[in-house]
Backbone as CSV, one residue per row, in Angstrom:
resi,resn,N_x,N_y,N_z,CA_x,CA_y,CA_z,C_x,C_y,C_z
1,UNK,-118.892,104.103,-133.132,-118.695,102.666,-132.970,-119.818,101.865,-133.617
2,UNK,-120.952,101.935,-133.658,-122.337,101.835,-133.686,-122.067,101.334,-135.733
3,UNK,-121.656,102.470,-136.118,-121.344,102.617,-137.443,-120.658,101.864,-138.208
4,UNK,-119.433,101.101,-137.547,-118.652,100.042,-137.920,-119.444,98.883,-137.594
5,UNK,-120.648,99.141,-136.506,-121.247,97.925,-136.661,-121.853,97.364,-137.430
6,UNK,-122.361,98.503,-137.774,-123.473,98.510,-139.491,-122.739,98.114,-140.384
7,UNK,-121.871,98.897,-140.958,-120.701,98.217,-142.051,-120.482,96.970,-142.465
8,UNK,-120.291,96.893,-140.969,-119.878,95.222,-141.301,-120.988,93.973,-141.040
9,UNK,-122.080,94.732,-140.600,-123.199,93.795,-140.382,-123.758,93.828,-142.348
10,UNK,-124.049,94.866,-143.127,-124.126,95.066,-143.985,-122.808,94.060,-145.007
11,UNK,-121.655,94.156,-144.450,-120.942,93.575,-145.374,-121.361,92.046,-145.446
12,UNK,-121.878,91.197,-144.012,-121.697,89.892,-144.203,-123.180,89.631,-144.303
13,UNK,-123.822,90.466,-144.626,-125.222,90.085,-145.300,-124.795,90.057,-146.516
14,UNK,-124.645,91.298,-146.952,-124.395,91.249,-148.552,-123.585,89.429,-149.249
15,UNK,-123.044,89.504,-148.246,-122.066,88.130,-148.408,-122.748,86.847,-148.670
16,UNK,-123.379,86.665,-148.091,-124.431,85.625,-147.673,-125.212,85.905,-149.168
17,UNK,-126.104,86.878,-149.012,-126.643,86.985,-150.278,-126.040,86.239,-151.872
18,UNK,-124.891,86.819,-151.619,-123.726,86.581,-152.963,-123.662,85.023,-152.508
19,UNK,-123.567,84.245,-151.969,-123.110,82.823,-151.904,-124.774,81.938,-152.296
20,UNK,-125.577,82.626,-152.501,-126.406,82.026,-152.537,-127.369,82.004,-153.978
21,UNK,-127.973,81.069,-154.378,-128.673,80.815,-155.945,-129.947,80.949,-156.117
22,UNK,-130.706,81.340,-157.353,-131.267,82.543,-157.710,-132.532,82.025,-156.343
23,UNK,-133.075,80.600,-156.503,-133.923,79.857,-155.550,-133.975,79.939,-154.478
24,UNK,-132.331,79.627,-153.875,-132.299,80.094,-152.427,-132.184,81.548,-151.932
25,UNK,-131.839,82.370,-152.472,-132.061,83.841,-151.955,-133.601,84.223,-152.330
26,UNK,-134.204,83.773,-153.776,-135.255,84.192,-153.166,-136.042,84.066,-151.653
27,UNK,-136.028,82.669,-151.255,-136.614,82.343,-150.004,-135.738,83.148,-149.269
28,UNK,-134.675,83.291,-149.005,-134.142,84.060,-147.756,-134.235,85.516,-147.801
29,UNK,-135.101,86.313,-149.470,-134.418,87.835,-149.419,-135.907,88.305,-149.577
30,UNK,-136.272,89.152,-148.836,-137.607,89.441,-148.716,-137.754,90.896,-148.835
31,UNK,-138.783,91.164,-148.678,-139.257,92.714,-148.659,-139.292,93.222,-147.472
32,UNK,-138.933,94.572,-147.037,-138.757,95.118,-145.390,-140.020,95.603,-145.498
33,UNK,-140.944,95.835,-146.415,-142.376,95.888,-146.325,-143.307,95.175,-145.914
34,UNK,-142.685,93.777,-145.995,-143.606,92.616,-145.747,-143.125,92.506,-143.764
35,UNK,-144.295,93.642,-143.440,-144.415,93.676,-141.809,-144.887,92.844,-141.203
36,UNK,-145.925,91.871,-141.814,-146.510,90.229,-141.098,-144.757,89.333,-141.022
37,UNK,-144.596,89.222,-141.800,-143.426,88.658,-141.889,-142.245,88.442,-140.852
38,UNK,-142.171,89.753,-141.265,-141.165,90.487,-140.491,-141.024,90.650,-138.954
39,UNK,-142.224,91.303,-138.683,-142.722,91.017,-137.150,-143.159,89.836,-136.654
40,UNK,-143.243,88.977,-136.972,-143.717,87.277,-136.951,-142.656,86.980,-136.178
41,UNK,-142.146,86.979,-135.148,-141.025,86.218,-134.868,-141.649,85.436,-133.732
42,UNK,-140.376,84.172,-133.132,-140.834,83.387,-132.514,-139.857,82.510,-131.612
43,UNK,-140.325,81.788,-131.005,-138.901,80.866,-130.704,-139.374,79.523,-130.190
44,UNK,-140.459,79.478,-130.761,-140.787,77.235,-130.283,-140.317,76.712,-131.725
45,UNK,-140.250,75.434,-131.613,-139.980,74.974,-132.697,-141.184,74.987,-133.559
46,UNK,-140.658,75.033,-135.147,-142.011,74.747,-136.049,-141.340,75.469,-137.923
47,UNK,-142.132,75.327,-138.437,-141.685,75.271,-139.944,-141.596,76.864,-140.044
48,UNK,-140.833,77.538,-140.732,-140.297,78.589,-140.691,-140.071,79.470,-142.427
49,UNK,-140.049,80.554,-142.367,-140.097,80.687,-143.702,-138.743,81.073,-143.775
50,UNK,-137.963,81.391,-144.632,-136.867,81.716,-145.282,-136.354,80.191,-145.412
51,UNK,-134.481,80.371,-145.458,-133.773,78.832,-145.618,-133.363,78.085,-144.014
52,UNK,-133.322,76.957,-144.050,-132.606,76.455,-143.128,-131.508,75.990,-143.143
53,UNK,-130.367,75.378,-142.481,-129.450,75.144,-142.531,-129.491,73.821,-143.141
54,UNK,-130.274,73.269,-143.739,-130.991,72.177,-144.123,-131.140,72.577,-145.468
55,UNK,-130.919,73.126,-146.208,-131.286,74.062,-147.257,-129.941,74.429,-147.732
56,UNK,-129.005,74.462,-147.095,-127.524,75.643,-147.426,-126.611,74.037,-147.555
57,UNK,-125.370,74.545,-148.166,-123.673,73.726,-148.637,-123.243,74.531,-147.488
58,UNK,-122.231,73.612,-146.865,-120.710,74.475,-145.810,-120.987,75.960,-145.977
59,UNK,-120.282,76.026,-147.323,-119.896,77.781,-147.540,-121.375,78.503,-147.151
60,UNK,-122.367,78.467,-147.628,-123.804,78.594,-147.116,-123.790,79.146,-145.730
61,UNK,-123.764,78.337,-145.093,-123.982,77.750,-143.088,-122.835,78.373,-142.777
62,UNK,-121.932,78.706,-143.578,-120.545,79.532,-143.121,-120.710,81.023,-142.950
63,UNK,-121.660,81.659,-143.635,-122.016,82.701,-144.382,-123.102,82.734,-143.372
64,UNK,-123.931,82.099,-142.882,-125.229,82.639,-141.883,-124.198,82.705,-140.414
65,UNK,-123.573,82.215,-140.333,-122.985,82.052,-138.818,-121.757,83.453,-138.853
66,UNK,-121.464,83.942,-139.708,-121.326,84.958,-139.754,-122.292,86.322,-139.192
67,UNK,-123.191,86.102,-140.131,-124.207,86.936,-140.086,-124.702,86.705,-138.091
68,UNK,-124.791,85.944,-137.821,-125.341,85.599,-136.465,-124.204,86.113,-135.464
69,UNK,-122.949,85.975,-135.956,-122.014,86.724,-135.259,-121.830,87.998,-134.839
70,UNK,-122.597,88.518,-136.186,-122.433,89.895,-136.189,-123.586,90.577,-135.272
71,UNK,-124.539,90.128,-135.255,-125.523,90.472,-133.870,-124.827,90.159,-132.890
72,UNK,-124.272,89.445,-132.238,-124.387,89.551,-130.769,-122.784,89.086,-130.099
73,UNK,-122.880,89.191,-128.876,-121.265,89.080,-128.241,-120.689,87.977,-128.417
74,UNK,-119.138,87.751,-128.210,-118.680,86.764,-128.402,-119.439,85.581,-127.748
75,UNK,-120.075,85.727,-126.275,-120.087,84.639,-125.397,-121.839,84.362,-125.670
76,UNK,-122.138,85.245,-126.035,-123.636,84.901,-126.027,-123.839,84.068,-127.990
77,UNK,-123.062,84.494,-128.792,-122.573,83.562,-130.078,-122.282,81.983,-129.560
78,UNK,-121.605,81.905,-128.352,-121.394,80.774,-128.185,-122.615,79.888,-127.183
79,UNK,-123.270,80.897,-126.781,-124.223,80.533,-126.243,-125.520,79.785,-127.541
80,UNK,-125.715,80.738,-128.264,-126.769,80.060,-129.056,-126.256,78.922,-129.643
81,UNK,-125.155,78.779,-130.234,-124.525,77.868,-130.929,-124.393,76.428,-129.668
82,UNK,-124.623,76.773,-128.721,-125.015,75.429,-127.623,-126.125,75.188,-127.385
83,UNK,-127.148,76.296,-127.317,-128.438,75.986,-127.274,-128.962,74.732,-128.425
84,UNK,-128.269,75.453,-129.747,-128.831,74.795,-130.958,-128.634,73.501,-130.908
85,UNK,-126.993,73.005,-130.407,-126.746,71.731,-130.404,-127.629,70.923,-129.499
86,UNK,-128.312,71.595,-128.417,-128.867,71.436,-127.483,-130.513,69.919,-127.893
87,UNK,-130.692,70.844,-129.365,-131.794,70.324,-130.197,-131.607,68.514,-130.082
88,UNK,-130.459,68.351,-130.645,-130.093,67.057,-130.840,-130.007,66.135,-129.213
89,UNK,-129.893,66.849,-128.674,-129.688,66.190,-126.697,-131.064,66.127,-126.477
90,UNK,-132.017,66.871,-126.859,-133.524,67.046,-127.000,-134.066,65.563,-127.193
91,UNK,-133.351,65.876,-128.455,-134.275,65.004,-129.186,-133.814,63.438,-128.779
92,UNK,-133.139,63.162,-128.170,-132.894,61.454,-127.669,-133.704,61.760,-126.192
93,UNK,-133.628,62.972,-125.884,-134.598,62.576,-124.401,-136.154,62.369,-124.631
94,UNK,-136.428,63.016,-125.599,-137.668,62.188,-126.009,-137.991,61.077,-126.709
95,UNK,-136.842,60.373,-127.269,-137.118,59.391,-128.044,-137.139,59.713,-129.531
96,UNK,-136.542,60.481,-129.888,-136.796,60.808,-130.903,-138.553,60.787,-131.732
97,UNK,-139.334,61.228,-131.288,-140.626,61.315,-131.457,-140.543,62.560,-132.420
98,UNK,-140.096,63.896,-132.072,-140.230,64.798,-133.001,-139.383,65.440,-133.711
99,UNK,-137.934,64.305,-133.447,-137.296,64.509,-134.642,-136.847,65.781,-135.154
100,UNK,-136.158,66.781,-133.615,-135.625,67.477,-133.698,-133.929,67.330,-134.066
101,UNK,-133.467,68.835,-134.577,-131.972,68.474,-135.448,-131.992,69.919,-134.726
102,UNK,-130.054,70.043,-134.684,-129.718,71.343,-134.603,-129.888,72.304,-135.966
103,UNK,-130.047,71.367,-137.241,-130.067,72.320,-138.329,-131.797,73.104,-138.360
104,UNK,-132.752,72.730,-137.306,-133.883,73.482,-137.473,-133.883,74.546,-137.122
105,UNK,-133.177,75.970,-137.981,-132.655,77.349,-137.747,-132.968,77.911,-139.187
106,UNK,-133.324,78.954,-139.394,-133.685,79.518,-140.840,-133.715,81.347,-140.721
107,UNK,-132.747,81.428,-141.430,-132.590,82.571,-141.890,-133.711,83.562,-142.627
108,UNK,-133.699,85.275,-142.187,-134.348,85.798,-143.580,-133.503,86.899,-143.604
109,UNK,-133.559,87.681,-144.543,-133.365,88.780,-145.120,-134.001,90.109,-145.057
110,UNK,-134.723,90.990,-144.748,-135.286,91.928,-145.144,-134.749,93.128,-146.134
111,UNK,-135.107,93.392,-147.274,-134.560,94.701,-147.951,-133.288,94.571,-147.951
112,UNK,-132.851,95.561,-149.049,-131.497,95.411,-149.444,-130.330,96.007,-148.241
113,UNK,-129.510,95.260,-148.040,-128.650,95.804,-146.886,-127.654,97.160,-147.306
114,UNK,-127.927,97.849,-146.271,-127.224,99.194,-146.714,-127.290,99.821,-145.423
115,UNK,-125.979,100.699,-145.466,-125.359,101.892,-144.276,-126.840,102.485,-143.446
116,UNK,-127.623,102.552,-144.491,-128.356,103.206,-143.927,-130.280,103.107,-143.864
117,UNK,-130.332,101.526,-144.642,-131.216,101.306,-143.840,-132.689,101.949,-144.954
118,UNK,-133.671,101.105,-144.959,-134.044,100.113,-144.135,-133.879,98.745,-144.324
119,UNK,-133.339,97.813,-143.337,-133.122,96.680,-143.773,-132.871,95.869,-142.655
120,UNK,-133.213,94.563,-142.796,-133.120,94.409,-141.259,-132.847,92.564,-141.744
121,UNK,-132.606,91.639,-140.719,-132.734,90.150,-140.678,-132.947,89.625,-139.507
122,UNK,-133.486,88.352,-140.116,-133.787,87.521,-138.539,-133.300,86.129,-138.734
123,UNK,-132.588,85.315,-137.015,-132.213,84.171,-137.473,-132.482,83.361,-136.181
124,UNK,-133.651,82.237,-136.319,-134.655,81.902,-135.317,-134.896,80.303,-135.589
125,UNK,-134.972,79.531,-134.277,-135.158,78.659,-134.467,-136.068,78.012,-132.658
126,UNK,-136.094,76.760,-132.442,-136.251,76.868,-131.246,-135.018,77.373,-130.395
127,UNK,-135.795,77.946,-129.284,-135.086,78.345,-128.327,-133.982,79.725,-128.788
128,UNK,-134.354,80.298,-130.033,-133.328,81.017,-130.374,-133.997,82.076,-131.437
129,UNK,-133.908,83.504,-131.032,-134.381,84.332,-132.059,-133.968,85.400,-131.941
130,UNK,-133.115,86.406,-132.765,-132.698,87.793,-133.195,-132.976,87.873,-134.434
131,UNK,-133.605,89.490,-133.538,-133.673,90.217,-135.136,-133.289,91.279,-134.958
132,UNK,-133.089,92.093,-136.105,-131.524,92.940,-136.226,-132.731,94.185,-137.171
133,UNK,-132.664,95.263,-136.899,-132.929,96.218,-137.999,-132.281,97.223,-138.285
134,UNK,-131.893,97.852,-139.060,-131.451,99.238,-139.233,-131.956,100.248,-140.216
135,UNK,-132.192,101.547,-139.941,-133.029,102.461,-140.096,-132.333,103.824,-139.755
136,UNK,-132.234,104.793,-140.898,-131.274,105.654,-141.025,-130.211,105.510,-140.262
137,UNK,-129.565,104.427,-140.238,-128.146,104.238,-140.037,-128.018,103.971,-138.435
138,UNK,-129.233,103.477,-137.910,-129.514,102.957,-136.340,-129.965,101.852,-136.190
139,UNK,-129.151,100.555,-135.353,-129.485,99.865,-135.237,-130.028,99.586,-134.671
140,UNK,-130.894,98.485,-133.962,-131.834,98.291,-133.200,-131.710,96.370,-133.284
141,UNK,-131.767,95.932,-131.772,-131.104,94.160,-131.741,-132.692,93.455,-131.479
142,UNK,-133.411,94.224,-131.751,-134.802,93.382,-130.469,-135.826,93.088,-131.501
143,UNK,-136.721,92.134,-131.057,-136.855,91.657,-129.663,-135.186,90.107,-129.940
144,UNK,-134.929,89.949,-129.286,-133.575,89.008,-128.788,-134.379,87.829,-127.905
145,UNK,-134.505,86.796,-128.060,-134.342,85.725,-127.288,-133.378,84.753,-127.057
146,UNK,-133.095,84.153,-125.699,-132.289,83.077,-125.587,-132.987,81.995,-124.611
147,UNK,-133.048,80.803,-125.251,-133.804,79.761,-124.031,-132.574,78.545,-124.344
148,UNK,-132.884,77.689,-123.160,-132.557,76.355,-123.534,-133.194,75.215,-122.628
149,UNK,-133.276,74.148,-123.714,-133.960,73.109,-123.259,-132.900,71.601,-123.930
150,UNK,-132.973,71.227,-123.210,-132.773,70.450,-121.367,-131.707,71.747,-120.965
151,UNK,-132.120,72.239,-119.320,-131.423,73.640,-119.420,-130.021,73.356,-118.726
152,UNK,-129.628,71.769,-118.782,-128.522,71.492,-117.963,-128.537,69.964,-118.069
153,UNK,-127.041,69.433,-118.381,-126.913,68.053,-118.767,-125.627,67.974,-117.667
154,UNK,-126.039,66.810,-116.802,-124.762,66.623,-115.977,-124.408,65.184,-115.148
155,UNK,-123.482,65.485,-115.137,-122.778,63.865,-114.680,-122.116,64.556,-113.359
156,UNK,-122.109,62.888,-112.804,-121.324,63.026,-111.396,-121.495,63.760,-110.686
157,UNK,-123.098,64.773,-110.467,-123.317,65.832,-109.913,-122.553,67.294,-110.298
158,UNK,-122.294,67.228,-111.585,-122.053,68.548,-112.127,-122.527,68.686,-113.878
159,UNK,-122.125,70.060,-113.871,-123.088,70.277,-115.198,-121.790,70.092,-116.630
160,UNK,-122.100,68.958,-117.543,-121.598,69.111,-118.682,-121.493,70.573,-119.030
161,UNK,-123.046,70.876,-119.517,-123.143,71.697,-120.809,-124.232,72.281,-119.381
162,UNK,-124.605,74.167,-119.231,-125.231,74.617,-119.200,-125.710,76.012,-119.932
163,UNK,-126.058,76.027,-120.395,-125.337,77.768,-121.527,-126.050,78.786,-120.983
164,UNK,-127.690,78.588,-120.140,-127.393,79.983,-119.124,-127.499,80.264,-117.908
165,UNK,-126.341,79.154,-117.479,-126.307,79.699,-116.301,-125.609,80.579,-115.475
166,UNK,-125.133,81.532,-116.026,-125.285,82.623,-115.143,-126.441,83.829,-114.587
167,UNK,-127.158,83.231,-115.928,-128.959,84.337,-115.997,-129.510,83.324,-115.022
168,UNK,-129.379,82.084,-114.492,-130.188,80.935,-113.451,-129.744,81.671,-112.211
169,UNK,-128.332,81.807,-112.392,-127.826,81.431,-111.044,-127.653,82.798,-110.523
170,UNK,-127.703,83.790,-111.036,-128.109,85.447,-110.670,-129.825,86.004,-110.526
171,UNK,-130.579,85.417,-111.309,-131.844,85.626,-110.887,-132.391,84.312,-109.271
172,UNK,-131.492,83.351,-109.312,-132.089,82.874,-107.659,-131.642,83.340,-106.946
173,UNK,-130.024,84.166,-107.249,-129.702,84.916,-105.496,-130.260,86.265,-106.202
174,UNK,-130.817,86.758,-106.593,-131.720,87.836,-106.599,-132.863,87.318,-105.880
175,UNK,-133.655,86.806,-106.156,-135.057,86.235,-105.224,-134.420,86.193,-103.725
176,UNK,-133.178,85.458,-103.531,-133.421,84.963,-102.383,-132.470,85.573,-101.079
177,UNK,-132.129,87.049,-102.124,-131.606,88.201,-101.202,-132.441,89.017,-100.797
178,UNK,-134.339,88.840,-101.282,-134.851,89.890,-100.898,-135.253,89.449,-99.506
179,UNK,-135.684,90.728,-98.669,-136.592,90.783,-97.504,-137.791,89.757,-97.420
180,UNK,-138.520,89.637,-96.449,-139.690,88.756,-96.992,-141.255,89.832,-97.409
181,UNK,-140.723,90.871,-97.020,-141.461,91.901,-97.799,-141.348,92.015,-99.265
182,UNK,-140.385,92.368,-99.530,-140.492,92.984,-100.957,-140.422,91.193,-101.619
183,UNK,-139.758,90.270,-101.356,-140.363,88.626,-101.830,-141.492,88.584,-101.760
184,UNK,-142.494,88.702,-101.052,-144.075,88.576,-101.199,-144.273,89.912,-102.209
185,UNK,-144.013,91.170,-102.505,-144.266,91.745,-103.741,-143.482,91.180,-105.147
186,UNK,-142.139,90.582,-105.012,-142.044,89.914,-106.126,-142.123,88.409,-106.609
187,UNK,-142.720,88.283,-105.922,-143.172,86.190,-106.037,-145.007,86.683,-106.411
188,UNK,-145.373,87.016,-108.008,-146.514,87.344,-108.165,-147.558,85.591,-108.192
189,UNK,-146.833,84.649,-108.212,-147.566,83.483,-108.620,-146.693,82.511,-107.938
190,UNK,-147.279,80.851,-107.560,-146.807,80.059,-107.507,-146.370,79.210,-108.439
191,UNK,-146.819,79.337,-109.228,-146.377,78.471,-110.491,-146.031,79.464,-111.726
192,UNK,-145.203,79.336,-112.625,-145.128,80.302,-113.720,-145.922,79.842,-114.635
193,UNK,-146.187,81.056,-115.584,-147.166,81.098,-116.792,-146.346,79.858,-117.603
194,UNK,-147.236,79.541,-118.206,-147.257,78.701,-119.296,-145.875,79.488,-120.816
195,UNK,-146.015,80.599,-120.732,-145.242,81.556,-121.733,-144.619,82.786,-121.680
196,UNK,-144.091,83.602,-122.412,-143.862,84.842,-121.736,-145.655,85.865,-121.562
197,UNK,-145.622,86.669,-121.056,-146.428,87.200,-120.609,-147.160,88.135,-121.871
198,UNK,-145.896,88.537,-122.458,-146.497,89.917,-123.809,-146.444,88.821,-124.721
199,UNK,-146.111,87.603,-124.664,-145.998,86.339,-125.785,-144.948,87.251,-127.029
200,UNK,-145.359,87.285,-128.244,-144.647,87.694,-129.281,-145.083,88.647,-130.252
201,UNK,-145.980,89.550,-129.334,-146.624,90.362,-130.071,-145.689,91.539,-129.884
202,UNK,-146.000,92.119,-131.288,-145.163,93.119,-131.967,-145.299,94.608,-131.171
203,UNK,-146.576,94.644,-130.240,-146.548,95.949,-129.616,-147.525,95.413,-128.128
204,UNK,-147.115,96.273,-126.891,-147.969,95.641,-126.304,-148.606,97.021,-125.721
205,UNK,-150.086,96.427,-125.443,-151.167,97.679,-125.501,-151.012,98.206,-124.371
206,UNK,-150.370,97.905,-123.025,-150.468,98.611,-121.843,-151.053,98.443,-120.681
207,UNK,-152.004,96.920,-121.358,-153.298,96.106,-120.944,-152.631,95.689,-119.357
208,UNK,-151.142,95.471,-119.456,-150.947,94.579,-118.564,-150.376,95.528,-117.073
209,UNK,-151.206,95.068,-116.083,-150.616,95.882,-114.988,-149.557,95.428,-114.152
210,UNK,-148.682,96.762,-113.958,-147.640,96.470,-113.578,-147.471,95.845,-112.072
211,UNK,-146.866,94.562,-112.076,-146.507,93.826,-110.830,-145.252,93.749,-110.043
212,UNK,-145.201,93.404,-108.872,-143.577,93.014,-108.491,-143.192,94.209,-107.628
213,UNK,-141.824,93.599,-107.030,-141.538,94.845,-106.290,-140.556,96.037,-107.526
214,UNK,-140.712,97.160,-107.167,-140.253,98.350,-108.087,-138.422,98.058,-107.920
215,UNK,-137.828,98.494,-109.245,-136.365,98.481,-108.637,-135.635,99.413,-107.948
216,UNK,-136.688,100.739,-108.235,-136.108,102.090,-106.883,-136.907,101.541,-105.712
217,UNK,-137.269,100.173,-105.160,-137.095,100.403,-103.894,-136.353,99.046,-103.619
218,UNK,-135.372,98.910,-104.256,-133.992,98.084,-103.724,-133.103,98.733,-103.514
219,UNK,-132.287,98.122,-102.120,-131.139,98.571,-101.772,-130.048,97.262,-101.840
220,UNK,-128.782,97.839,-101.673,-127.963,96.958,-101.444,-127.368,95.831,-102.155
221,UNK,-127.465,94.698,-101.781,-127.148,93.087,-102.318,-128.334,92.944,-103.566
222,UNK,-129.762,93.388,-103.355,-130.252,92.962,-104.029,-130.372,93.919,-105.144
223,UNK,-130.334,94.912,-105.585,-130.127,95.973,-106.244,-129.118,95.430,-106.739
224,UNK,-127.746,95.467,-106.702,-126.936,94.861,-107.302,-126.990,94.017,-108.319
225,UNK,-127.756,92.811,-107.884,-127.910,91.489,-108.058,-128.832,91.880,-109.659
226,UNK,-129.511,92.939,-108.881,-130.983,93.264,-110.095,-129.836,93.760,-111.673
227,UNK,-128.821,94.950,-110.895,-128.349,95.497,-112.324,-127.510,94.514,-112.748
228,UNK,-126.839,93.354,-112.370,-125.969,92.249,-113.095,-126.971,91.840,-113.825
229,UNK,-128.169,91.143,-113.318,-128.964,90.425,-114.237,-129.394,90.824,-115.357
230,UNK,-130.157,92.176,-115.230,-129.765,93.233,-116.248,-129.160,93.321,-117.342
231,UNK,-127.695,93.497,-116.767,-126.566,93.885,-117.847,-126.172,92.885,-118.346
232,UNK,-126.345,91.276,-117.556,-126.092,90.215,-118.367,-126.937,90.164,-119.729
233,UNK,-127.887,90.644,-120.164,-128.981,90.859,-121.412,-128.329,91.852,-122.206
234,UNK,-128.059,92.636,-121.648,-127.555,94.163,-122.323,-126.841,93.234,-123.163
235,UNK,-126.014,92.802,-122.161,-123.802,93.076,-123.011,-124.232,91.667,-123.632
236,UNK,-124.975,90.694,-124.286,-125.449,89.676,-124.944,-125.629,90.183,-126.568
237,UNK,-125.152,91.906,-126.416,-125.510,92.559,-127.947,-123.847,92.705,-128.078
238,UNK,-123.031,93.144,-129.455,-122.356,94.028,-130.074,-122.084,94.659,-128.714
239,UNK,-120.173,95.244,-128.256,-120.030,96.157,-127.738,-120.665,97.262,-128.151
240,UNK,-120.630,97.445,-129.294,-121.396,99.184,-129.450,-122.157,99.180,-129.243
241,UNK,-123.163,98.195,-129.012,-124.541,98.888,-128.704,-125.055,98.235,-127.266
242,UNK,-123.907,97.553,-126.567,-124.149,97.231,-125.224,-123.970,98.290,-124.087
243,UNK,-122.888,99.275,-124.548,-122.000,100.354,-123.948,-122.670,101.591,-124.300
């Protein structure tokens, strides 16, 4: 299964490539050598290397949203594609001060796409980053992010637009099914960090000690609760490589 994923992840790169002129593929087609690059990933907003959608014609932006398809599940495709619009709802709640757009998204390329690799892409913007590699004919989806900001727009006491809330609304009845034991082992702080914890580094040294309550010592409701939340991340990839 895995294999047809490649295929065709390979086919609508190649695609993309072909729709694009000698200028713009250079910026989007890079070297799988270039490991600063490559491993650089991110997800706040800010100037980005390869093209943006700002950069591309229709057929262009037709051809990356492909490619973005081909990473990940139907519902989580529709998820980023709300996040992004999300940019523009952003940007009137601040006043337009920083003059955020949904087109601030930019594609790259790594190495020539093929069955078997090595070759990989990334397609990142705020609140939004996959990268895709493959390597003797194995794919690999990570690191994967999904955020959104404003994380919920709503009228009349309900939510227009929320795109994740089911990861909200499964991690609070996880918290608030535990004991008040194992809650005092997993409530490590009152306030959350400022960022993720390993931030965006490409390997993490081990530095960090492990906190929280363990998931072999859940039972029941909350165990449950733990493997939905879970698998809601998993199945956010390609059936083949969610299963």
């Amino acid at each position: 299964m895995t294999d047809d994923l490649v295929r065709q992840m390979v086919g609508v790169a190649r695609a993309l490539l072909d729709v694009l002129d000698g200028e713009g593929r250079r910026r989007l087609h890079r070297p799988f050598a270039d490991e600063d690059l490559r491993r650089g990933w991110n997800y706040v907003p800010g100037e980005r290397e390869g093209l943006s959608f700002d950069d591309l014609e229709r057929p262009q932006r037709k051809a990356v949203h492909r490619l973005l398809a081909s990473g990940l599940a139907p519902h989580a495709y529709a998820q980023a594609a709300v996040i992004m619009a999300l940019e523009d709802v952003l940007d009137q709640q601040e006043g337009e001060r920083r003059n955020r757009h949904r087109s601030d998204y930019s594609t790259l390329v790594f190495g020539e796409p093929d069955e078997e690799g090595p070759w990989g892409w990334r397609f990142e913007g705020h609140h939004v980053s996959l990268n895709v590699t493959i390597v003797d004919g194995r794919l690999s989806a990570t690191p994967s992010f999904l955020g959104a900001n404003p994380a919920a727009v709503r009228y009349a006491g309900a939510a227009v637009v929320r795109p994740l809330a089911q990861e909200e609304d499964l991690a609070r009845a996880l918290v608030t099914s535990l004991e008040p034991a194992a809650l005092a082992s997993a409530v490590v702080a009152n306030q959350a960090p400022e960022d993720i914890r390993t931030t965006t580094r490409p390997r993490v040294d081990g530095a960090l000690e492990p906190r929280g309550v363990a998931a072999a010592e859940l039972r029941g409701t909350p165990a449950d609760l733990l493997e939905q939340l879970v698998m809601l991340y998993v199945e956010r990839l390609p059936r083949p490589l969610a299963v």
